[in-house]
C-alpha positions in Angstrom: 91.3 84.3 132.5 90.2 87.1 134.8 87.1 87.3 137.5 85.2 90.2 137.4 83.7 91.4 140.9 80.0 90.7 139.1 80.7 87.2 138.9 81.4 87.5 135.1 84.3 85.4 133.1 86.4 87.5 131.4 88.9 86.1 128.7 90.7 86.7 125.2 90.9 84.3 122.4 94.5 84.2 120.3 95.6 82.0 117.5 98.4 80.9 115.4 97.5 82.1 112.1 99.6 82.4 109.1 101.4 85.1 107.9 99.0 87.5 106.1 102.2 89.9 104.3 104.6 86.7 103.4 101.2 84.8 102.1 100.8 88.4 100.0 104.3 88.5 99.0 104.4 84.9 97.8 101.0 86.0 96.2 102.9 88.7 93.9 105.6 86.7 93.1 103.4 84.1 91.5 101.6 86.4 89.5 105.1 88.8 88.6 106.6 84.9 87.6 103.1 84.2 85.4 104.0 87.8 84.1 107.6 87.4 82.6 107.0 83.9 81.3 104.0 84.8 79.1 106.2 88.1 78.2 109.0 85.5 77.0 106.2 83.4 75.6 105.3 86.5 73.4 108.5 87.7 72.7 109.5 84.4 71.5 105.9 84.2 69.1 107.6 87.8 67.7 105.5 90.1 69.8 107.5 93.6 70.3 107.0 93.7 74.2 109.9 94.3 76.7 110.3 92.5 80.2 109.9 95.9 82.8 110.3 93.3 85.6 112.9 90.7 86.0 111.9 88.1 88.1 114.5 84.9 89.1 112.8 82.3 87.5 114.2 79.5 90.3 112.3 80.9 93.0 109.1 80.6 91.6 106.5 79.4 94.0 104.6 75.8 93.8 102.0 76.2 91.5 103.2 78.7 89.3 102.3 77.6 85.4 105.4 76.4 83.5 106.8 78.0 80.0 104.8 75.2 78.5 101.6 74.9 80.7 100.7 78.7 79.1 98.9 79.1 75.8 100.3 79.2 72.8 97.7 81.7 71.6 98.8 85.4 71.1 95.5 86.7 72.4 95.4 84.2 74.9 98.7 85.1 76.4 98.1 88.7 76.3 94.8 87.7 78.3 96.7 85.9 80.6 99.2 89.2 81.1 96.5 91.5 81.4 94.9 89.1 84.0 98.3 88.7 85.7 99.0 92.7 86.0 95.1 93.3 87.8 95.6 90.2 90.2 99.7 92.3 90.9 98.1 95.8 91.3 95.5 94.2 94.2 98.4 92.1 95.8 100.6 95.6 96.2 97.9 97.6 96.9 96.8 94.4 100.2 101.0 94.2 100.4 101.0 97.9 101.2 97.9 97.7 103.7 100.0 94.8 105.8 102.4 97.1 105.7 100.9 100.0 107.1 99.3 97.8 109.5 102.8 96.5 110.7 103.6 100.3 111.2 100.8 101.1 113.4 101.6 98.3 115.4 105.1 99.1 115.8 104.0 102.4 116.9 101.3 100.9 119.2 104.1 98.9 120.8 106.6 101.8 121.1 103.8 103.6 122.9 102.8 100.6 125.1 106.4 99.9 126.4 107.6 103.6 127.5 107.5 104.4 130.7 105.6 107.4 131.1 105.7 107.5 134.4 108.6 110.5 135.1 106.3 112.5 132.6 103.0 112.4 134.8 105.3 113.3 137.6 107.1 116.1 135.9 103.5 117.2 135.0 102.1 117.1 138.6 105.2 118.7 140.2 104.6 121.6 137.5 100.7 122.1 138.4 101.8 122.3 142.3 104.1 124.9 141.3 101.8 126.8 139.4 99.2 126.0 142.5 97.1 124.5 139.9 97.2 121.1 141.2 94.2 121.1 143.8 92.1 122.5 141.2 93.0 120.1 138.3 92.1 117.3 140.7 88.7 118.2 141.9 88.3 119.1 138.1 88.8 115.4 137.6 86.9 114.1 140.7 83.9 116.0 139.3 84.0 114.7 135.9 84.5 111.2 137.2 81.3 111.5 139.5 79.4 113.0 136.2 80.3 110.0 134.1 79.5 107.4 137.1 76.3 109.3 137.1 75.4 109.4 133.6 76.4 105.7 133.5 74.5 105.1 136.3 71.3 106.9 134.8 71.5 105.2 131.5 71.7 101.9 133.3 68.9 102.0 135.0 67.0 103.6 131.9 68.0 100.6 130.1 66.5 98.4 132.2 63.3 100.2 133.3 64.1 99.8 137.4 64.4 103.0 138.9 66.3 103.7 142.2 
């Protein structure tokens, strides 16, 4: 929790939450397990279809419809395939966005922990040489006072008090 010098509480909320990408994955596996059984389920009613995806049928998540829990219906099962396949394509395509996201972060992170402090240095010592130093910083004091100004203008606009 941090105190601000306005007398205003400052603090960030975190939770536990659940894995978004392994509740995805488990997500995909249920439907790619839903997939090859009603595949067999065909194949054995004499439907010419091959299995494109081999799936171990033992790790199956809990709630995943048994061999007999499926129709017995030719139509039905293709239904239930068709289904299956739409519900895959949106898991991989949310899989892939948790994945990118992890990326970013990792990224994010890399950024976060290197020391860029020999860098600015190395910068700074190269403006003195170049006897650009001096004017890069009053270049920045000027642009700070601007903004403060412009903050400090639309403040006061907001409110309606003028100073």
């Amino acid at each position: 929790i941090q105190t601000a010098a306005s007398g205003e509480l400052r603090f960030n909320l975190m939770a536990v939450t659940e894995d978004n990408l392994s509740k995805v994955q488990q997500d995909l596996l249920r439907e790619r397990v839903v997939i090859q059984r009603a595949k067999i389920k065909l194949i054995s009613s004499g439907q010419d279809i091959e299995l494109d995806d081999e799936v171990d049928d033992d790790q199956a998540p809990s709630g995943t419809p048994t061999m007999e829990e499926l129709p017995d219906d030719i139509a039905a099962l293709e239904k239930v395939v068709r289904e299956a396949e739409d519900r895959k394509k949106l898991l991989k395509e949310q899989e892939d966005e948790e994945l990118d996201k992890r990326a970013r972060w990792k990224k994010e992170n890399a950024r976060r922990r290197h020391d860029f402090v020999p860098f600015l240095l190395s910068v700074i010592k190269h403006l003195a040489r170049k006897g650009e130093l001096v004017k890069s910083v009053t270049a920045a004091q000027e642009t700070i006072a601007r903004r403060q100004h412009e903050r400090k203008k639309a403040k006061t606009g907001a409110t309606g008090v003028s100073t």
